[in-house]
VEXBA-16651 format. One record per residue (C-alpha): x, y, z. Coordinates in steps of 0.5 Angstrom, whole numbers, plus 500, padded with zeros to 3 digits. Layout:
N
px X	py Y	pz Z
...
***
This chain:
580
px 474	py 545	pz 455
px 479	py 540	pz 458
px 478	py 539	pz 466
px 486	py 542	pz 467
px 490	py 545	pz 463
px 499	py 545	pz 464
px 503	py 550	pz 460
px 510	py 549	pz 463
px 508	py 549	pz 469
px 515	py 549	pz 475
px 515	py 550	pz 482
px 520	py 551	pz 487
px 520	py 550	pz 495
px 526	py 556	pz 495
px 530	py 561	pz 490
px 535	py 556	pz 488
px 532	py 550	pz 490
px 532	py 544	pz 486
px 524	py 544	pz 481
px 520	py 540	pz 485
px 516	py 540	pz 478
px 519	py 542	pz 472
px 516	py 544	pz 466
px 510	py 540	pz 466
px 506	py 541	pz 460
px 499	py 536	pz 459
px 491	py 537	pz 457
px 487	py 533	pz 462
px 481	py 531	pz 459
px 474	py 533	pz 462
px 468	py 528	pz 464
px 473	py 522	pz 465
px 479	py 519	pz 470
px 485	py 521	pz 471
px 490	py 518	pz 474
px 496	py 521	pz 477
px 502	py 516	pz 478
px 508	py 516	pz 479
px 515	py 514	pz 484
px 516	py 517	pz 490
px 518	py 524	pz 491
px 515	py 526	pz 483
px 511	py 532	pz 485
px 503	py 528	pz 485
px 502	py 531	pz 491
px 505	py 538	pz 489
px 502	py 538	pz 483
px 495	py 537	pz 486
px 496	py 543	pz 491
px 498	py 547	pz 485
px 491	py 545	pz 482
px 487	py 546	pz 488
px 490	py 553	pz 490
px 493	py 551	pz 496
px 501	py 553	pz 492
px 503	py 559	pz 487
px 507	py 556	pz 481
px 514	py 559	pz 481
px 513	py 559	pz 473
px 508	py 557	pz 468
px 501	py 557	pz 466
px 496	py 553	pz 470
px 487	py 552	pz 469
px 482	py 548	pz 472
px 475	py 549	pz 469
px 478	py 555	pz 465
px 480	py 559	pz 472
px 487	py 561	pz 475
px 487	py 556	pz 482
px 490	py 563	pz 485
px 487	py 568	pz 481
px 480	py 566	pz 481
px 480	py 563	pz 487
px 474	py 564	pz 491
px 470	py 563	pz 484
px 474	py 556	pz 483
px 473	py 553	pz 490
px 465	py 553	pz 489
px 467	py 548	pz 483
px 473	py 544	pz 486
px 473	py 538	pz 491
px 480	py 536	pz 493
px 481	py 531	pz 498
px 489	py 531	pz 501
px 492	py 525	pz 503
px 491	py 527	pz 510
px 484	py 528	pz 509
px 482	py 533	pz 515
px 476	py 528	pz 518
px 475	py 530	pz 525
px 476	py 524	pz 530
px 472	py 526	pz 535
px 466	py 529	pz 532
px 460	py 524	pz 529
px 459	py 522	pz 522
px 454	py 528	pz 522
px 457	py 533	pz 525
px 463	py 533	pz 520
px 458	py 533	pz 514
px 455	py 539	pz 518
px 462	py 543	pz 518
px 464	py 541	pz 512
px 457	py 544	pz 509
px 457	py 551	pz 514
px 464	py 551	pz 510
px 462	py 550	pz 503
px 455	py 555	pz 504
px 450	py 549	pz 504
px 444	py 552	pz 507
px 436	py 551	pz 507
px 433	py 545	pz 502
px 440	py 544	pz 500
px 442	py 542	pz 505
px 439	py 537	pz 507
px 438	py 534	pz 501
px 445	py 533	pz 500
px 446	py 530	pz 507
px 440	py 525	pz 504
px 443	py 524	pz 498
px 450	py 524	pz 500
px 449	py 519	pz 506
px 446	py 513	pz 501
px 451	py 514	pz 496
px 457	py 512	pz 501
px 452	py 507	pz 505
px 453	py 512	pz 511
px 446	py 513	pz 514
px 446	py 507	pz 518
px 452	py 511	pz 522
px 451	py 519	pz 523
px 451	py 518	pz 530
px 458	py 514	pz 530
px 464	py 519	pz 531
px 469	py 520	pz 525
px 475	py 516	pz 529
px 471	py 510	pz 530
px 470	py 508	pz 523
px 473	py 503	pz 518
px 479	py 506	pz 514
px 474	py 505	pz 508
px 468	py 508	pz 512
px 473	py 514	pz 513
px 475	py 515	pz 506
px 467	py 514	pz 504
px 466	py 520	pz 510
px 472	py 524	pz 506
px 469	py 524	pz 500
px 462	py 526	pz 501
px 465	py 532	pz 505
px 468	py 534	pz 498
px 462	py 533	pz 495
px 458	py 537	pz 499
px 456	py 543	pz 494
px 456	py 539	pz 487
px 463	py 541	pz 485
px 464	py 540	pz 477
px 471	py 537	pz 479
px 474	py 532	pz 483
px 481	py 532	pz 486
px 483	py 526	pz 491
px 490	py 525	pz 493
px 491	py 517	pz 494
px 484	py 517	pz 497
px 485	py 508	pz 497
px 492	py 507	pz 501
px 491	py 503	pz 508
px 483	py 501	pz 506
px 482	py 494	pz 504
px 480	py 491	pz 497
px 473	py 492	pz 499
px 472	py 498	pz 500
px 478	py 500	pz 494
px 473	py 497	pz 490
px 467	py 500	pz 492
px 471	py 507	pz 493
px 471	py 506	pz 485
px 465	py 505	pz 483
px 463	py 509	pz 487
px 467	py 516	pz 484
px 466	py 511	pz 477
px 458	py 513	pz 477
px 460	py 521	pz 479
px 464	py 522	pz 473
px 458	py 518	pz 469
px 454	py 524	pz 472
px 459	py 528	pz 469
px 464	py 530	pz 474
px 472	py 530	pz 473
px 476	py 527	pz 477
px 485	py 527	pz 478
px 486	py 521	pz 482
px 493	py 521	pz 485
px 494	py 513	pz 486
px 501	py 509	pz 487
px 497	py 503	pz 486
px 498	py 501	pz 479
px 491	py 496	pz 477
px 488	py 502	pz 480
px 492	py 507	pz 475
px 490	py 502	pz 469
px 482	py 503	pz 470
px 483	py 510	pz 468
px 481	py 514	pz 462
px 487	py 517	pz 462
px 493	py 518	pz 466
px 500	py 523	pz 468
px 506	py 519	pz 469
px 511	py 523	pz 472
px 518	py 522	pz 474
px 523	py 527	pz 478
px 518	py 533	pz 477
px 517	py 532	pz 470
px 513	py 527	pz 465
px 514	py 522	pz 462
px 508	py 520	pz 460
px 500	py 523	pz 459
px 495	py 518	pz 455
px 491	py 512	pz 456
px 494	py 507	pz 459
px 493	py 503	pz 454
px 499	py 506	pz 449
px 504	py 506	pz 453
px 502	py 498	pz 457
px 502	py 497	pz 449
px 509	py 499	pz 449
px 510	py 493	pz 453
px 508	py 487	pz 448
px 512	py 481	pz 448
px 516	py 483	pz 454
px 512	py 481	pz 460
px 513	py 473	pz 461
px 512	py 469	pz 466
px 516	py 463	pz 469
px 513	py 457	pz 470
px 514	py 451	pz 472
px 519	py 453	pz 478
px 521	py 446	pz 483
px 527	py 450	pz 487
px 525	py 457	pz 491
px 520	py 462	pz 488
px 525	py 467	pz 491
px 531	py 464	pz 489
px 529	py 464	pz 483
px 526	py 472	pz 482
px 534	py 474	pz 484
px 537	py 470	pz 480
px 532	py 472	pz 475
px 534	py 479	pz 477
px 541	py 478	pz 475
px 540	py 476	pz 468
px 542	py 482	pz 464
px 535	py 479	pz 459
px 531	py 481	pz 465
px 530	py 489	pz 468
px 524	py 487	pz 472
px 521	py 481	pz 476
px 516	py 481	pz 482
px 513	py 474	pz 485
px 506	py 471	pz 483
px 504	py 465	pz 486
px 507	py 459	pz 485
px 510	py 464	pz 479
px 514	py 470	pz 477
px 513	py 475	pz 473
px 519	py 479	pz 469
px 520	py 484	pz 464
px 525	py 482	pz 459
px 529	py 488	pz 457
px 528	py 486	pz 450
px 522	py 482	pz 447
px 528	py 477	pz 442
px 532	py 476	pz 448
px 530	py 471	pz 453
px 534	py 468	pz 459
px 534	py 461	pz 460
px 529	py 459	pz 466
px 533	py 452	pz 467
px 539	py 457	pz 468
px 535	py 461	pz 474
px 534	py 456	pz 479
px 528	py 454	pz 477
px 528	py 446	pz 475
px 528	py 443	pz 468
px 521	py 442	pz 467
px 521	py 450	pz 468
px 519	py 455	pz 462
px 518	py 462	pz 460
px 511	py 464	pz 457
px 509	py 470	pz 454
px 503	py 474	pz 458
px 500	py 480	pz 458
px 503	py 487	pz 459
px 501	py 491	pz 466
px 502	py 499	pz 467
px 506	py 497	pz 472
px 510	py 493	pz 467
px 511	py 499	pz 463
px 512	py 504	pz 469
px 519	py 500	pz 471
px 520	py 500	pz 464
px 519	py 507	pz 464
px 523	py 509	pz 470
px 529	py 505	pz 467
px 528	py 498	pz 471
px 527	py 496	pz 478
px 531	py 496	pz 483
px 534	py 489	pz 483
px 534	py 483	pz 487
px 540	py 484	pz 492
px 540	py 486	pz 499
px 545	py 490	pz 502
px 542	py 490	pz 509
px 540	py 481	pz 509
px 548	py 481	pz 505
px 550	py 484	pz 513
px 546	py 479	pz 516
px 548	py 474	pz 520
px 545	py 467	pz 520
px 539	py 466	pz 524
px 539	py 460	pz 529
px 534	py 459	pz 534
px 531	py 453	pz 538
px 523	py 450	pz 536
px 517	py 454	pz 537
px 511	py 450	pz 539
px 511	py 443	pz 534
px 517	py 446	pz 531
px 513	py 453	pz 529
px 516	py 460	pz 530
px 510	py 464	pz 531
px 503	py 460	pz 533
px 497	py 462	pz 535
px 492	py 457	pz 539
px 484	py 459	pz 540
px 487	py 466	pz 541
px 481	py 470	pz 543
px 481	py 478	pz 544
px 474	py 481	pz 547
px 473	py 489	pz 548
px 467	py 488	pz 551
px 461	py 486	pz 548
px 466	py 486	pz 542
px 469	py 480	pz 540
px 475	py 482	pz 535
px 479	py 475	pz 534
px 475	py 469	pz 536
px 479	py 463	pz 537
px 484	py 464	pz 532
px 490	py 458	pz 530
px 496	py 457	pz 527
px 502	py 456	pz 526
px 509	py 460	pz 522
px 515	py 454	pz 521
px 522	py 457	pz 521
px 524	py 462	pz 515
px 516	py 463	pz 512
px 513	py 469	pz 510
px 506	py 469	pz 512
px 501	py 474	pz 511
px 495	py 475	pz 515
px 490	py 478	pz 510
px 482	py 481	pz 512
px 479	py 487	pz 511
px 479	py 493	pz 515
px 475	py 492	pz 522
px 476	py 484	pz 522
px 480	py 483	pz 526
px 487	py 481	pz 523
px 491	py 488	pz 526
px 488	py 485	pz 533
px 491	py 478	pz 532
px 498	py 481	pz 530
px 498	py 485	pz 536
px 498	py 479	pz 540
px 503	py 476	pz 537
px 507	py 481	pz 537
px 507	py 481	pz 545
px 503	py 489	pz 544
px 496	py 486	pz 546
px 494	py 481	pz 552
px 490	py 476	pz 549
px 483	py 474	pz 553
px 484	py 468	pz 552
px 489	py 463	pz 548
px 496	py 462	pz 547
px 500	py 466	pz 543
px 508	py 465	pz 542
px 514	py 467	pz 539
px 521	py 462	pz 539
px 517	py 458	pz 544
px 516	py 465	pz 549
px 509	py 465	pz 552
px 507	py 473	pz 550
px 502	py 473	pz 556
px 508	py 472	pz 561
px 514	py 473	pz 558
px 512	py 478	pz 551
px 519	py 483	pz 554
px 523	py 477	pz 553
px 520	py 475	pz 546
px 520	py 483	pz 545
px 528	py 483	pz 544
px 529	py 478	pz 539
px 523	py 480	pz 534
px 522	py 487	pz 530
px 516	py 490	pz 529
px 514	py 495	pz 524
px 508	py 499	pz 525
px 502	py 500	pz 521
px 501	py 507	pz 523
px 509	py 511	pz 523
px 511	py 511	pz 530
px 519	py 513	pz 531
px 520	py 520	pz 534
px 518	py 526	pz 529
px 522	py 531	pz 534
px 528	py 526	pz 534
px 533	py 527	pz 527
px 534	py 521	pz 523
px 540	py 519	pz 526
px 538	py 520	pz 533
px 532	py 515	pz 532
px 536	py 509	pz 529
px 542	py 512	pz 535
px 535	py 511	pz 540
px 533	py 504	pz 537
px 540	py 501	pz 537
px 541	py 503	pz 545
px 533	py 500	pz 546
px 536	py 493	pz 543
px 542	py 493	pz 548
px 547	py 495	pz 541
px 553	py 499	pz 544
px 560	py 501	pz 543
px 563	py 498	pz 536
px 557	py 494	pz 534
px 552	py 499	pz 536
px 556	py 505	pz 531
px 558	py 500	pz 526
px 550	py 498	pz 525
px 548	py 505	pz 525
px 553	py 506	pz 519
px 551	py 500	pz 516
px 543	py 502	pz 516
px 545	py 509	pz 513
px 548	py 507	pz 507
px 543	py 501	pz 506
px 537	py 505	pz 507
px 540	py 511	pz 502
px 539	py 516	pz 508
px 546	py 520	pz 509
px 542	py 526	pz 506
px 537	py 526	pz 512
px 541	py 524	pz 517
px 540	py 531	pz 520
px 532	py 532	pz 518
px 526	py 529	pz 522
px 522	py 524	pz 520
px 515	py 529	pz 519
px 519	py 532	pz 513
px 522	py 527	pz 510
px 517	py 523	pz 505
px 514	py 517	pz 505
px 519	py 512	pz 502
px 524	py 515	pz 507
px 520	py 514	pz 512
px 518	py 507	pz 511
px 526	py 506	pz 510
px 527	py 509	pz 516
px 522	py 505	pz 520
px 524	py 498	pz 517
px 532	py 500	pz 519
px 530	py 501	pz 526
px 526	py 494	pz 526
px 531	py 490	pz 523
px 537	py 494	pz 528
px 539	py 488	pz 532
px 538	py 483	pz 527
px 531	py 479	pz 529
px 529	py 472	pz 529
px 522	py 475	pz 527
px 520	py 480	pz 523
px 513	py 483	pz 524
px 510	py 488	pz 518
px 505	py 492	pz 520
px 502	py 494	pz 512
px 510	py 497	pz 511
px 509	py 499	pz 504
px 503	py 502	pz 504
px 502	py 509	pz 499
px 508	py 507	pz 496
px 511	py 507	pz 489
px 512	py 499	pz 485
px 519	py 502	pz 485
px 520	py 502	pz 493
px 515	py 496	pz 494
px 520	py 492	pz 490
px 527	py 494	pz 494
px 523	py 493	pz 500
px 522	py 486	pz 499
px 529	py 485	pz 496
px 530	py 486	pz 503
px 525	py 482	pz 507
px 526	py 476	pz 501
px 533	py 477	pz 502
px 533	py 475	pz 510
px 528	py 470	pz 510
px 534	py 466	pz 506
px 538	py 468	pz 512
px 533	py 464	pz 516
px 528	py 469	pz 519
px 520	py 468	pz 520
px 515	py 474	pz 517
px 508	py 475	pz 519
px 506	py 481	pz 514
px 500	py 484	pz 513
px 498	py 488	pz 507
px 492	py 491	pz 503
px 496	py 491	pz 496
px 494	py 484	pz 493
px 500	py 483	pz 489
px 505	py 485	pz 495
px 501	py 478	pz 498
px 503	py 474	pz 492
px 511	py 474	pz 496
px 507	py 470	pz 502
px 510	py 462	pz 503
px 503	py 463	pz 506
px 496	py 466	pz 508
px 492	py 467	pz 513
px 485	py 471	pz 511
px 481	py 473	pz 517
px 474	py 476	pz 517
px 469	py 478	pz 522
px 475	py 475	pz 528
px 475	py 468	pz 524
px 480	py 465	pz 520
px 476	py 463	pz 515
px 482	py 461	pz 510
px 489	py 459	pz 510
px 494	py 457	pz 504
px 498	py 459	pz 499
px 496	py 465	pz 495
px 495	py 460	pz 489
px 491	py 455	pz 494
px 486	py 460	pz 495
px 485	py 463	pz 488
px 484	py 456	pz 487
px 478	py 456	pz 492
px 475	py 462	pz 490
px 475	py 460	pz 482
px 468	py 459	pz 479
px 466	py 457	pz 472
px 465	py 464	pz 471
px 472	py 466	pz 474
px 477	py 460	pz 472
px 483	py 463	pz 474
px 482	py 469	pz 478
px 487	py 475	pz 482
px 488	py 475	pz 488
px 484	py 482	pz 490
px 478	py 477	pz 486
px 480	py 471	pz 491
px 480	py 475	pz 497
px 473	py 479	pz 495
px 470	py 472	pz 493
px 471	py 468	pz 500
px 471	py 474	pz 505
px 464	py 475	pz 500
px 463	py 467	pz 501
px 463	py 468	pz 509
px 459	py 475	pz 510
px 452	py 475	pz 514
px 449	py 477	pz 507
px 452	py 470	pz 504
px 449	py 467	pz 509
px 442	py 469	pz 511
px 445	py 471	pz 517
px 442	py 479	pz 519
px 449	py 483	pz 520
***
């Protein structure tokens, strides 16, 4: 018996409204992974609640473990375990309180009981922590949580709505194995997913678009589609992303991203090559075949990437400003932050030259989104100097404020305000009036694609939008720095992409970006890192310098996850001798 069967199955939110999913037909196999990917606003998370019961299609037929979600409700939620994207984890209860709520939920009692805790807190390696409350934990020691709470009571089948967005490298792999070992156990999984390497590692996958399918399969039959199309540009003297945009405008080329000192592109046909010469990379540049991805053959599937031009850094004006500190933008000296006992960033330095984009990396709890707040001017160091554009953030961070754009980790613009109230409030915040102020409002509108939403609030619109919304409100009075809190995290390739169009294009305008991000091929954009662990920095360079220090006889030419796990491994207390 397969985990899910599909016949057909639609939903609509509203009578006459547009099918949210539209005649989805699959068999998803048992005893295996299955991812489920797909662009923004495909339908995953709609298809996900329809399986777990919490919707009623509007037509079709709809099995998992042979039972109807709705029908036979109460007898499927014995055997299902479904993890949403918002996971209902109560901060401010304790590791093991929320394991007791969980099981009173699902009538876990007597023996039972306590053997599952025992289990369940040695597979996430929770035990260590019972009495630690949920909010306090690491973004991968809450998806740990999360996970055991859906095991409680031995479900047969698994449902985990992008369960990997915001932990770190890490913790994503450890997640892995983790759910790997529970399927060699005999579970089923569907593992909704917008990272594309983690959609590869399954047996089989549902690519969606627009509410329909347009593919189910192993990934290995549609990435083969893709062979003698991917290639890689070598050998580039000019600009990395100079060279992608013109790439991008090749009419050979119907996709390309950066990687490293390279940059990868997707020929829309495997006899027509473009000329690398021709794309601002320098004579000695060549094209060298390489390995289809999945994320190669999702864009070719969709029908191409979004291109490499920006609308919003066209706009833009040319950035001048007046030398930092030795001629650095953004620096950091010996910056130090203590809560406490609790040393968070220790004696962290260096410095981001005019028109780089520099990624500060680490896992979670390191130390890095501390480091950024002070830069940002959010967080007053303990001691150290931090400062943007020559401005001392201890003193002057409201000075420094104006003239930098900040987006936020976690959203933060006003779920009661509308689209448009929030860029009209983010406009009157940086002093824009009158002509200006509209004629910018106007501009991010038609930039973003968020005419259709100006009425709406931010809570209703789905996370690409958001995102969207929030890079306009940063970028509204033309920076001279962008600070970027994770800004594409749990987004589709497709969005990624537009989204560095729009910062690659305004670093060509001058303006410095500090990054941080948990997706390691978004680090590959990076002029620079900066990778912190445990408050240290314990390594900078470009993204092709720390493979380099992370490549071992075993490992000649590793990815950047690779590198960014082998030197946070390098640098641990296990490492090391040291007892954490």
């Amino acid at each position: 018996m397969n985990a899910v069967e599909l016949e057909s199955v639609t939903h609509r939110f509203a009578t006459g409204a547009p099918a949210a999913l539209d005649g989805i037909s699959a068999s998803v196999p048992a005893g295996c992974i299955t991812g489920l990917v797909g662009p923004d606003g495909a339908g995953k998370t709609t298809l996900m609640r329809l399986m777990a019961g919490l919707l009623q299609p509007s037509g079709g037929l709809l099995r998992v473990a042979g039972l109807d979600p709705v029908a036979a409700g109460d007898e499927l939620r014995a055997m299902l375990g479904y993890m949403p994207q918002k996971f209902g984890l109560y901060e401010d209860l304790t590791v093991q309180e929320n394991l007791d709520l969980y099981a009173d939920l699902r009538g876990v009692v007597g023996t039972a009981r306590s053997e599952s805790f025992a289990r369940l807190l040695a597979f996430t390696d929770l035990a260590a922590f019972t009495d630690r409350p949920a909010g306090k934990l690491s973004g991968g020691m809450k998806q740990k949580l999360g996970l055991a709470c859906v095991l409680l009571g031995r479900p047969r089948v698994l449902l985990l709505d992008e369960p990997s967005v915001g932990v770190d490298p890490i913790s994503r792999r450890e997640l892995w194995r983790m759910v790997t070992s529970l399927v060699a156990d005999g579970l089923s999984v569907v593992w909704s997913t917008s990272y594309l390497d983690e959609a590869e590692r399954c047996a089989f996958i549902l690519l969606m678009s627009a509410g329909r399918l347009a593919f189910a399969g192993p990934p290995a039959v549609v990435t083969s589609r893709l062979r003698g199309r991917s290639a890689l540009i070598t050998g580039i003297e000019g600009n990395r992303r100079e060279v992608l945009r013109h790439a991008l405008a090749a009419p050979q080329v119907m996709d390309g991203v950066i990687q490293g000192s390279r940059v990868r592109v997707v020929l829309r046909n495997a006899a027509q090559q473009p000329n690398p010469a021709a794309l601002a990379a320098g004579a000695d540049a060549r094209l060298e075949l390489t390995a289809p991805r999945l994320e190669d053959a999702f864009i070719d599937i969709l029908g191409g990437g979004p291109g490499g031009e920006s609308a919003l850094a066209a706009a833009m004006p040319r950035v001048t400003i007046d030398s930092g500190i030795g001629g650095a933008v953004i620096s950091a000296e010996a910056l130090t932050k203590t809560f406490g006992a609790f040393t968070a960033t220790d004696q962290v330095s260096f410095r981001v030259p005019q028109g780089e984009i520099f990624g500060l990396l680490g896992p979670n709890g390191a130390g890095k989104s501390t480091t950024f707040k002070m830069l940002c001017g959010l967080l007053v160091p303990t001691s150290g100097r931090a400062s943007v554009m020559g401005i001392d953030l201890r003193r002057h961070a409201a000075q420094a404020r104006q003239r930098l754009g900040y987006m936020a980790q976690k959203f933060s613009l006003y779920g009661n305000l509308s689209v448009r109230q929030n860029l009209e409030f983010f406009a009157g915040v940086y002093g824009l009036r009158a002509g200006a102020r509209l004629a910018k409002i106007r501009g991010m509108i038609d930039t973003f694609g968020l005419g259709p939403h100006v009425d709406a609030t931010p809570d209703s619109l789905s996370l690409g939008f958001k995102q969207r919304l929030a890079l306009a409100c940063a970028l509204m009075h033309d920076p001279a720095v962008l600070f970027l809190d994770e800004p594409t995290s749990g987004v589709d390739p497709v969005t990624r992409r537009e989204f560095w169009a729009h910062i690659n294009g305004v670093v060509a305008k001058g303006v410095t970006v500090m990054v941080t991000t948990h997706f390691m091929d978004e680090a590959e954009y990076c002029d620079r890192i900066g990778l912190v662990y445990r408050g240290q920095l314990i390594a900078v360079g470009a993204p092709d310098d720390l493979k380099r220090m992370a490549a071992t006889d075993a490992a000649i030419d590793p990815s950047m996850e690779d590198a960014f796990i082998t030197l946070v491994e390098r640098h641990s207390p296990a490492a090391s001798g040291v007892a954490a």
